[in-house]
C-alpha positions in Angstrom: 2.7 19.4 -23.0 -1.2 20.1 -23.2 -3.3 17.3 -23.7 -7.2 17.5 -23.6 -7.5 13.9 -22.9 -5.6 14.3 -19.7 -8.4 14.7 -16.4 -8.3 18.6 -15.1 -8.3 17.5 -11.3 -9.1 19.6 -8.5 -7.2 20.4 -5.4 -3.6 22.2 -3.8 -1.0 23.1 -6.2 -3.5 21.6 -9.0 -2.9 24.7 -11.4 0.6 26.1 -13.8 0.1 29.9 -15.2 1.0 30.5 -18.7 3.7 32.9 -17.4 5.4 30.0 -15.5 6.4 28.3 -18.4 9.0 28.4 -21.0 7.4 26.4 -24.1 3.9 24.8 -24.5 3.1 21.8 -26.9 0.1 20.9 -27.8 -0.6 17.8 -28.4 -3.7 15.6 -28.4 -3.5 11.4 -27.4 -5.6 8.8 -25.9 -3.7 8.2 -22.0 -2.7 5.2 -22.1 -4.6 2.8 -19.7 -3.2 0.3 -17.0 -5.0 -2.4 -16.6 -5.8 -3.9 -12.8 -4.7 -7.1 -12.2 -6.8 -9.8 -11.6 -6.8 -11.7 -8.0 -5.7 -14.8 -7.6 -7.1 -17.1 -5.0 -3.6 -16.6 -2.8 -4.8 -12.8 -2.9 -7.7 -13.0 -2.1 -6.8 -14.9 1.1 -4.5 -12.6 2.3 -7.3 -9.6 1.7 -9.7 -11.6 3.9 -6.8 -11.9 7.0 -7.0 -7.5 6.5 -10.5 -7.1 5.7 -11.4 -8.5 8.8 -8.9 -5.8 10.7 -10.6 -3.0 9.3 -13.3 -1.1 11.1 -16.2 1.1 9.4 -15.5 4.9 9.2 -11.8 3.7 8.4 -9.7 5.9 6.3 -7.5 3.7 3.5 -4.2 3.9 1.4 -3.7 1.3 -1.1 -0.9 0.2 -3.3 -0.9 -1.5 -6.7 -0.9 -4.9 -7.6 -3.2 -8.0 -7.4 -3.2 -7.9 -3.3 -3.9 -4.3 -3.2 -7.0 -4.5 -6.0 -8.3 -7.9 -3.9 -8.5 -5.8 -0.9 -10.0 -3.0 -2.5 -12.8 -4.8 -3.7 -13.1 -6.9 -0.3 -13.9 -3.6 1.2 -17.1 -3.1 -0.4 -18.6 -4.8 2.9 -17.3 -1.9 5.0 -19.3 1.1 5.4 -18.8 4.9 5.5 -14.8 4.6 4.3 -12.9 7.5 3.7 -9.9 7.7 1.2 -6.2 9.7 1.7 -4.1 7.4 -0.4 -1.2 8.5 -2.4 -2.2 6.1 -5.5 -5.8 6.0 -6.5 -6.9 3.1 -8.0 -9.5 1.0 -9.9 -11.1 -0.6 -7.4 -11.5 2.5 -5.0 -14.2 4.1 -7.9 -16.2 1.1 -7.1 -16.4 1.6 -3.3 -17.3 4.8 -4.3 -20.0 4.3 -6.5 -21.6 1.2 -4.3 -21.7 3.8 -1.4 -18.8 2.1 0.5 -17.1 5.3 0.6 -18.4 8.6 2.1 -15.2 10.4 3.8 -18.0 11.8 6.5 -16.0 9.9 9.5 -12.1 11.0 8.3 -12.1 14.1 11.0 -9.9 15.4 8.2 -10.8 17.2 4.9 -13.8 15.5 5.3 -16.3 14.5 2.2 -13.0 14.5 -0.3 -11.1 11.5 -1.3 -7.4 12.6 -1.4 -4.7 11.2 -3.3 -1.5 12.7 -5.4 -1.7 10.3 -8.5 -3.8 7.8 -10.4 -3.2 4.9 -12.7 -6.2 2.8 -14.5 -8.5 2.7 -17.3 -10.3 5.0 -19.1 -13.5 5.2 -16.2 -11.1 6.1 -13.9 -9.5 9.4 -15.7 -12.8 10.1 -16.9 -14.0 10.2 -13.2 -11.4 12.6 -12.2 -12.3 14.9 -14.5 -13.4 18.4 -12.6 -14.5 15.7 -10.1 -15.1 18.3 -6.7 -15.3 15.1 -4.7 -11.6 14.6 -6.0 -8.6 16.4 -4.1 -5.4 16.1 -6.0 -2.5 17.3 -4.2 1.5 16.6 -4.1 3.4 14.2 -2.1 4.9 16.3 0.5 1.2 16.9 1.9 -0.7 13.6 0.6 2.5 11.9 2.3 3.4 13.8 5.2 2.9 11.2 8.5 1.6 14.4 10.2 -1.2 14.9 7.6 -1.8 11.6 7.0 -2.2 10.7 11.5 -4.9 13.7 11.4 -7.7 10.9 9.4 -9.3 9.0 12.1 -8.5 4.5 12.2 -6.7 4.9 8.9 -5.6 1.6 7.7 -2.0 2.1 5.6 -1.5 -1.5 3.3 1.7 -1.4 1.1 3.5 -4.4 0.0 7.3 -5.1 0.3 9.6 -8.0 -1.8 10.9 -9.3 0.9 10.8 -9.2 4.8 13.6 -10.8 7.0 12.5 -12.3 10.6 13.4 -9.1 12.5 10.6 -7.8 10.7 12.4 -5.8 8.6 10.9 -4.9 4.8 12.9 -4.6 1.8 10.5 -2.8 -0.8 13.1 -1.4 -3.3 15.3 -3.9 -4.8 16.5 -7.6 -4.4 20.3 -7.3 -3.7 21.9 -4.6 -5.8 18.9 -4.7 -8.5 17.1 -1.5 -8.0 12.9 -2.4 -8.6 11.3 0.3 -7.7 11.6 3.8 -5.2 11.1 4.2 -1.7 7.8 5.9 -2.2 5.5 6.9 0.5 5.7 3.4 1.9 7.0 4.4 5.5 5.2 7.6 5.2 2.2 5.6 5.5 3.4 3.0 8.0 4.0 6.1 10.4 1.1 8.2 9.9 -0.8 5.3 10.2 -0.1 4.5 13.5 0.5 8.0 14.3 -3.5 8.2 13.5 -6.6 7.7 16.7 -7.6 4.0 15.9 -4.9 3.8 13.4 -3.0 0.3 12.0 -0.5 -0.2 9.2 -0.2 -3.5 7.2 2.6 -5.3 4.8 0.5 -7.7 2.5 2.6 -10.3 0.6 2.6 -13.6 -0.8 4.9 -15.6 1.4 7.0 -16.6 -2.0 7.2 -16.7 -5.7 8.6 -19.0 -8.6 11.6 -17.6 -10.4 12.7 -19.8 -13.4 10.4 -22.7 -12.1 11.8 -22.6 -8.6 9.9 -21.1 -5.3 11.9 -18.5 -3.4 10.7 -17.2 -0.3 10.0 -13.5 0.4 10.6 -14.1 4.2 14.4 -14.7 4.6 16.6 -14.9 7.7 18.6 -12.1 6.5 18.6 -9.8 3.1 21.3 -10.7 0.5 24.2 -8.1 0.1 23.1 -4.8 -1.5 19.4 -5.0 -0.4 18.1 -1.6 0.9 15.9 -1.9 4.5 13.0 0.7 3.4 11.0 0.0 6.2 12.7 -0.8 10.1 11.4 -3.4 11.9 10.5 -0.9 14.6 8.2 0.7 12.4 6.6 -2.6 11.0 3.7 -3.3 12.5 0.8 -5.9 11.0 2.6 -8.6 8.7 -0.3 -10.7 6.5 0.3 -13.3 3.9 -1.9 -16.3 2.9 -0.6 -17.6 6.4 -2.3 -15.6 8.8 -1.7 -12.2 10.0 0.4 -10.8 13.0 0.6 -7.6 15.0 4.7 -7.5 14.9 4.4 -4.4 17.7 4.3 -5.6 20.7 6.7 -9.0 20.3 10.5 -9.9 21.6 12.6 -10.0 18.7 11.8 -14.2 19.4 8.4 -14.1 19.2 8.5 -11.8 15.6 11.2 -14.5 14.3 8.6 -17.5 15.0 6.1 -15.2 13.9 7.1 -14.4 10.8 8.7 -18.0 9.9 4.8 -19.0 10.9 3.6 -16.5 7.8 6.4 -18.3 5.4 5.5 -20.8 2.9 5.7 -24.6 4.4 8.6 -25.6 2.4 11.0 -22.9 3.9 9.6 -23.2 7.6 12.2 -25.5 8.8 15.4 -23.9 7.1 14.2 -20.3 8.4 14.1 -22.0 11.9 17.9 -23.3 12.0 18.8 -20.2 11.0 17.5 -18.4 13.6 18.7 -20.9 16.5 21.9 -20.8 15.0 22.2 -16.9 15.1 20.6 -17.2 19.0 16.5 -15.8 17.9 15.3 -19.0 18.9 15.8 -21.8 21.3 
């Protein structure tokens, strides 16, 4: 399908000959937008706990979702940022265009913010558009850990559903419901860390409401069916309106009262029998 309202982006792999294609329709439509979500005051908290872990000249990958867009837009007091992030989003135009981003301090494809897909508004496409600052390219470079460790202090935030107190993230589904892929989630989490300066964060809210009721997203162990995207040797930085840790260097303990320290205040006490029971805690 042709469509001259869809961007013509730049970059590896960015272009189809004629003669590799069976059938062409053209067809012309408005793309239809996705609208960022606004932040809440629990997102914005948990951005502050990351902002403050991120250095100037840092490389970044964000997610979607209300945590991902409050940290975005907390990063506009950082200086000389440099984007490799497999989404590009809303807010990363605007770190752009305030001069928050240059991509002179990446040590990697340097001066070219490089991503493999958008979503947003109609700024955004429209700012793709034969952008030479833009480098689109697919997953299996944008998402290699290899690729991704040569950026300098890159910072990887993703987002999970739910995180047990080995540190273990569930990203994909809640029991046998299937919510999403695995996605470059551990891709990131790797190269991250993989990367000189380099630190990789799971940013969360500590629970939600389901039919009027809270449920915590930090449980003492994953109900049956749930898939472990991320391994809790992998995991490193774990922030949710409760604080932040560094997950890395602890006992498996320590990351239990850790992580019970992050939940919300109502399921503190539960999550703590459960791991003295089980023999994590004394």
């Amino acid at each position: 399908e042709v469509n001259p309202k869809v961007p013509y982006v730049l970059g590896k792999s960015n272009k189809i000959h004629v003669s590799e294609v069976d059938k062409i329709v053209e067809y012309e439509r408005p793309i239809m937008p996705y609208d960022t979500p606004e932040s809440d005051d629990i997102a914005k908290k948990i951005s502050d706990y990351i902002i403050a872990e991120v250095p100037d000249g840092a490389t970044i990958q964000l997610g979607l979702g209300n945590v991902s867009t409050a940290i975005g837009y907390g990063l506009m007091t950082k200086n000389d940022l440099g984007i490799h992030t497999e989404l590009f989003n809303q807010p990363m135009i605007d770190l752009i265009e305030n001069g928050n981003v240059t991509n002179k301090c990446k040590g990697f494809m340097d001066g070219l913010n490089v991503y493999s897909f958008s979503l947003g508004t109609e700024k955004l496409y429209k700012f793709l558009d034969k952008n030479p600052a833009m480098y689109c390219a697919p997953f299996d470079f944008v998402n290699d850990p290899r690729i991704i460790a040569k950026n300098k202090r890159f910072v990887s935030i993703n987002s999970t559903m739910s995180i047990d107190i080995y540190g273990q993230c569930a990203s994909e589904c809640i029991a046998w419901n299937q919510q999403s892929g695995t996605g470059g989630q551990l891709d990131f989490v790797r190269g991250a860390q993989w990367s000189e300066g380099g630190k990789s964060f799971i940013a969360m809210t500590s629970s939600f409401i389901k039919n009027g009721k809270r449920v915590s997203k930090i449980v003492s162990s994953f109900a049956p069916g749930s898939v472990v995207t991320t391994p809790r040797s992998d995991v490193q930085y774990v922030a949710t309106e409760y604080g932040c840790v560094n997950l890395k260097p602890l006992s498996i303990g320590d990351r239990a009262r850790a992580l019970i320290g992050l939940a919300h205040p109502d399921f503190r006490d539960e999550l703590r029998e459960e791991a003295k029971a089980h023999g994590l805690m004394k």
